[in-house]
C-alpha positions, 0 to 999 in steps of 0.5 A: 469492475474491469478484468485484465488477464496476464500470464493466465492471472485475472486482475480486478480493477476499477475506475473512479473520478474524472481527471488525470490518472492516480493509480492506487496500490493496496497492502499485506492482504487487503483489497483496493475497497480499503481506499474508500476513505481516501478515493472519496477525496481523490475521486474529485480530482483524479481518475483513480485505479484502483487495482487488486493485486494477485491474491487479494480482492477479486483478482485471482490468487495462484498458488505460486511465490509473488513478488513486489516486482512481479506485482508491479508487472501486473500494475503496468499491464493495467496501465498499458490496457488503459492506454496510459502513459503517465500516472501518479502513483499511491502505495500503502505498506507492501503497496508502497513496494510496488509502487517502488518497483513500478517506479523503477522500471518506468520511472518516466511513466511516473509523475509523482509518488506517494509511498505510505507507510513502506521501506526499502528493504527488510532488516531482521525485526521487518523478516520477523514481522512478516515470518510471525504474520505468516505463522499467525495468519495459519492457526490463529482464526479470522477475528483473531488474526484481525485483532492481531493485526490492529494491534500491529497497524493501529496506536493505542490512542486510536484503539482506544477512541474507536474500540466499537468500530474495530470489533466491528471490523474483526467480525467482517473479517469472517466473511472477507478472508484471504486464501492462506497461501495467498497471504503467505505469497504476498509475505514472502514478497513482502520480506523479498523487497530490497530496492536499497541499491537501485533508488539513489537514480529515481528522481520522480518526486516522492512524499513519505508519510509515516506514523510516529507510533508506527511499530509494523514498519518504524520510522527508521524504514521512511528514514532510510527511503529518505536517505536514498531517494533524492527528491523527497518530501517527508510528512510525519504523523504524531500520535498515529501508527501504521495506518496514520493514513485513516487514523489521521485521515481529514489532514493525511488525505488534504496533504497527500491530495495537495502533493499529487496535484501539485508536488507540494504540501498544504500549508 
């Protein structure tokens, strides 16, 4: 794993995979190990970075406000020590609001665009969700918290199929833990997103995939980047939640491939 240092932050990073360069942008609270799944089949075409955003993962997590922009700052700083000059970016949930910002400010640095499972801005129920995460993520302890958010990112057919596997990751959650204030920043900065005004001008072309099921961000948060971005591609997952991405992973991880290598989908 590599380190970058700006404005005093250390930022984790690692490559992975040969080929042209996909950045990878992880969500609320996680790490850029939860890729793993997808990088396995990215790895083979692509040169992925997979970045820990402030607060999360190895990077360093100051106790000061983030923001999807900020976040976005960071990921470009990686680029540039890189010496890239253009990429194909991947963001899941608040991910996916980085990887907006980073869009907007360098749209030309940007070859194609996979927003998963994200939105444009937060209306009163998405503010409620991330103050409630926030609340929660403060009294509750970490297997409960755990618990909290698979019921929040998971569809019942899912938790139910994989019941075994998900206690298991309740558990693990003891020992991989994020700094409270830390995951108290990346939801401020989560609720803070608003890019409703500035999409209508980014013509990078994008593909939204979005779980049926999904009550974390519903589809009316794609439907809305849908109506704003003007060239979109839109993959529905029936039967998935929020995390359609690993629940459906064989068909999500074929098609998104598809998109990033090509900028169409599989047949």
């Amino acid at each position: 794993m590599s380190v970058l240092v700006r404005d005093g932050v250390h930022l984790h990073y690692e490559l992975r995979g040969e080929g042209p360069p996909l950045l990878l942008l992880m969500g609320l609270g996680a790490g850029s190990d939860r890729w793993e799944a997808h990088v396995s089949a990215y790895a083979r075409h692509f040169r992925c970075i997979l970045l820990d955003n402030r607060g999360a993962g190895a990077s360093d997590a100051p106790p000061v406000a983030y923001s999807t922009r900020e976040m976005a700052e960071d990921a470009a700083a990686v680029l540039d020590a890189l010496g890239i000059g253009s990429t194909a970016v991947a963001g899941i949930s608040m991910g996916g609001a980085i990887a907006q910002e980073l869009a907007l400010a360098q749209p030309e640095r940007i070859s194609r665009l996979l927003l998963v499972s994200t939105w444009a801005r937060c209306d009163a129920y998405l503010h409620g969700v991330f103050a409630h995460f926030s609340q929660m993520r403060a009294i509750c302890t970490p297997e409960q918290f755990a618990l909290l958010l698979q019921l929040w990112i998971f569809a019942p057919a899912y938790v139910e199929r994989q019941q075994q596997d998900l206690a298991q990751a309740r558990r693990a959650a003891v020992i991989d833990y994020m700094p409270l204030d830390s995951f108290a920043a990346q939801c401020a900065a989560c609720s803070g997103h608003d890019s409703t005004s500035r999409l209508a001008g980014l013509g990078v072309p994008t593909l939204l995939t979005v779980g049926e099921q999904d009550i974390f961000t519903p589809p009316r948060c794609t439907d809305e980047l849908a109506r704003l971005l003007p060239a979109r591609q839109v993959l529905s997952f029936p039967g998935c939640g929020h995390a359609h991405h690993w629940e459906d992973l064989e068909r999500f991880n074929s098609q998104s491939c598809a998109f990033l290598r090509s900028g169409t989908l599989a047949p």
